[in-house]
C-alpha positions as CSV (number, residue, x, y, z in Angstrom):
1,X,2.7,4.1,1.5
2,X,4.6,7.3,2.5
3,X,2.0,9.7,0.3
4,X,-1.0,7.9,2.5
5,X,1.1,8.5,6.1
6,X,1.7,11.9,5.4
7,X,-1.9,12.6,4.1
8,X,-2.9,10.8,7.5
9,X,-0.9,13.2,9.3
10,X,-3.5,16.2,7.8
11,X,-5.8,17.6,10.1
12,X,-9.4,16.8,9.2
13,X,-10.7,18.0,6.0
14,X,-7.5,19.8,5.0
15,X,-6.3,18.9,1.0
16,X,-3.0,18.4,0.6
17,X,-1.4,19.1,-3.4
18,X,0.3,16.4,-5.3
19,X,3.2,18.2,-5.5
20,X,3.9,19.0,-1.8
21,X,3.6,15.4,-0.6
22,X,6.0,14.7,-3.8
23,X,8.8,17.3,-2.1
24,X,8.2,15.7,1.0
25,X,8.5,11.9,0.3
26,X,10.8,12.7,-2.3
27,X,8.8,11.2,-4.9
28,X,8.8,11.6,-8.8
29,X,5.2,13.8,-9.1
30,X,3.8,12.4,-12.2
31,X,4.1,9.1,-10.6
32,X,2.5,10.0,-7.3
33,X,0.0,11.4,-9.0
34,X,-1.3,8.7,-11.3
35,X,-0.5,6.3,-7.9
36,X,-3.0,8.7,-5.9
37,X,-5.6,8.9,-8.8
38,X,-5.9,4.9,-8.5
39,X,-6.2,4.9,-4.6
40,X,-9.0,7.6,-5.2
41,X,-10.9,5.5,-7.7
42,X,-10.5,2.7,-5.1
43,X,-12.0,5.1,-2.3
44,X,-8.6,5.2,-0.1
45,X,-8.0,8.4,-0.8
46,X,-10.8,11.4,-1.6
47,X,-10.0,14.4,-4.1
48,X,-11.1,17.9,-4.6
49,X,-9.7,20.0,-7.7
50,X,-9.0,23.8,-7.4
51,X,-8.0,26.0,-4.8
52,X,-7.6,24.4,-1.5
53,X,-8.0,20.8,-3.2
54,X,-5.5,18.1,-3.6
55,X,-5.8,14.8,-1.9
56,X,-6.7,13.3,1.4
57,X,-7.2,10.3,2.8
58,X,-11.0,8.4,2.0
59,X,-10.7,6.2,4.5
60,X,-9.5,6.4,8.7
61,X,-5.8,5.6,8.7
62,X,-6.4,2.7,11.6
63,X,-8.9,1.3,8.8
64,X,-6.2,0.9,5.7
65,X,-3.9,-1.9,6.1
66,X,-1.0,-2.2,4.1
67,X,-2.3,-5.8,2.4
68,X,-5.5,-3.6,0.7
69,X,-3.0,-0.5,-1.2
70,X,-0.6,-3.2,-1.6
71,X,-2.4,-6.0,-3.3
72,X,-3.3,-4.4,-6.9
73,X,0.2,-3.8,-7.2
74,X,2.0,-6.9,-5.9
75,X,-0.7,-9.0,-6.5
76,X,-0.5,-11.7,-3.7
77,X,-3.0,-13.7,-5.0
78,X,-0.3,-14.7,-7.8
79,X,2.4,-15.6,-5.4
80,X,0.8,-19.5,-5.4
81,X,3.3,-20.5,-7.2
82,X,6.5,-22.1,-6.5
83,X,8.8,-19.3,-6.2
84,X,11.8,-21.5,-8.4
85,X,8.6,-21.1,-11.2
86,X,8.8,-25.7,-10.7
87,X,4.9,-26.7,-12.4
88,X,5.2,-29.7,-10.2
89,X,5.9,-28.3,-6.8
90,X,3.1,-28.0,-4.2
91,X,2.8,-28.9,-0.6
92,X,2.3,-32.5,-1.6
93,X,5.6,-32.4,-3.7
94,X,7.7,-29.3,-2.4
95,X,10.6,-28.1,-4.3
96,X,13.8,-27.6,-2.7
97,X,12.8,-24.1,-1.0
98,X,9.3,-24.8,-0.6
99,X,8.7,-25.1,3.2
100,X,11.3,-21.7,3.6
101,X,9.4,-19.5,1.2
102,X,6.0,-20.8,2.8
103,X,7.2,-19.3,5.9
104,X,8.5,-15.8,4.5
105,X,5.5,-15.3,2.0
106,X,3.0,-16.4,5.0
107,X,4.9,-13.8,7.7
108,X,4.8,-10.9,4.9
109,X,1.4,-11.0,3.9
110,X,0.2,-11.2,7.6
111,X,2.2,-9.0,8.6
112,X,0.5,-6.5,5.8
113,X,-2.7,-8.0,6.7
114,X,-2.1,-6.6,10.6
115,X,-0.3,-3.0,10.1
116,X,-2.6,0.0,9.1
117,X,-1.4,3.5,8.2
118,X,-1.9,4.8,11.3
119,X,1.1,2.0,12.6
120,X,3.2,4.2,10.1
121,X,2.7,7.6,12.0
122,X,5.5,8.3,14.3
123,X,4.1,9.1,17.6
124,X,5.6,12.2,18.4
């Protein structure tokens, strides 16, 4: 998330290198690369190779929400399941944390669902 804010904070068709968001979000570089390579093959973020070229957001930042870079990793969609791994448990038959973990998983994934990059910009 903190490679898209800062490539949000670019002015309009500026690039910005792998390696200087890396410095900047302290980040291992291999890693944010491969990380940005998938968001660009998803369309959230647009690259351009050589001089001047690097990465920049595909998409306006109020338009990203956390729940769409977040799902192919996490992988919500998976968290059905009763989170004590119980076969049996369901709303019908809840396990012992059922109801609580409703609740949490329900308030995260809105709450991913509702905040966009741009939240993450500090107004300054």
């Amino acid at each position: 998330m903190n490679a898209l804010v800062e490539l949000a904070k670019l002015p309009d068709g500026k690039y910005e290198g792998v390696a200087s968001i890396a410095r900047r979000i302290n980040a291992p570089q291999n890693y944010l690369a491969k990380l940005l390579q998938n968001l660009s093959s998803r369309k959230y973020v647009s690259s351009q190779k050589g001089i001047g070229g690097g990465f920049r957001l595909g998409k306006d930042p109020h338009k990203i929400t956390l729940y769409e870079i977040a799902e192919p990793i996490d992988n919500f969609s998976m968290w059905n399941g009763c989170a004590l791994g119980l076969k049996k448990c369901s709303d019908n038959k809840p396990c012992p944390i059922h109801d609580k973990w409703k609740v949490i998983k329900e308030a995260y994934i809105g709450f991913l669902k509702m905040t966009t990059i741009a939240d993450l910009i500090k107004k300054e």
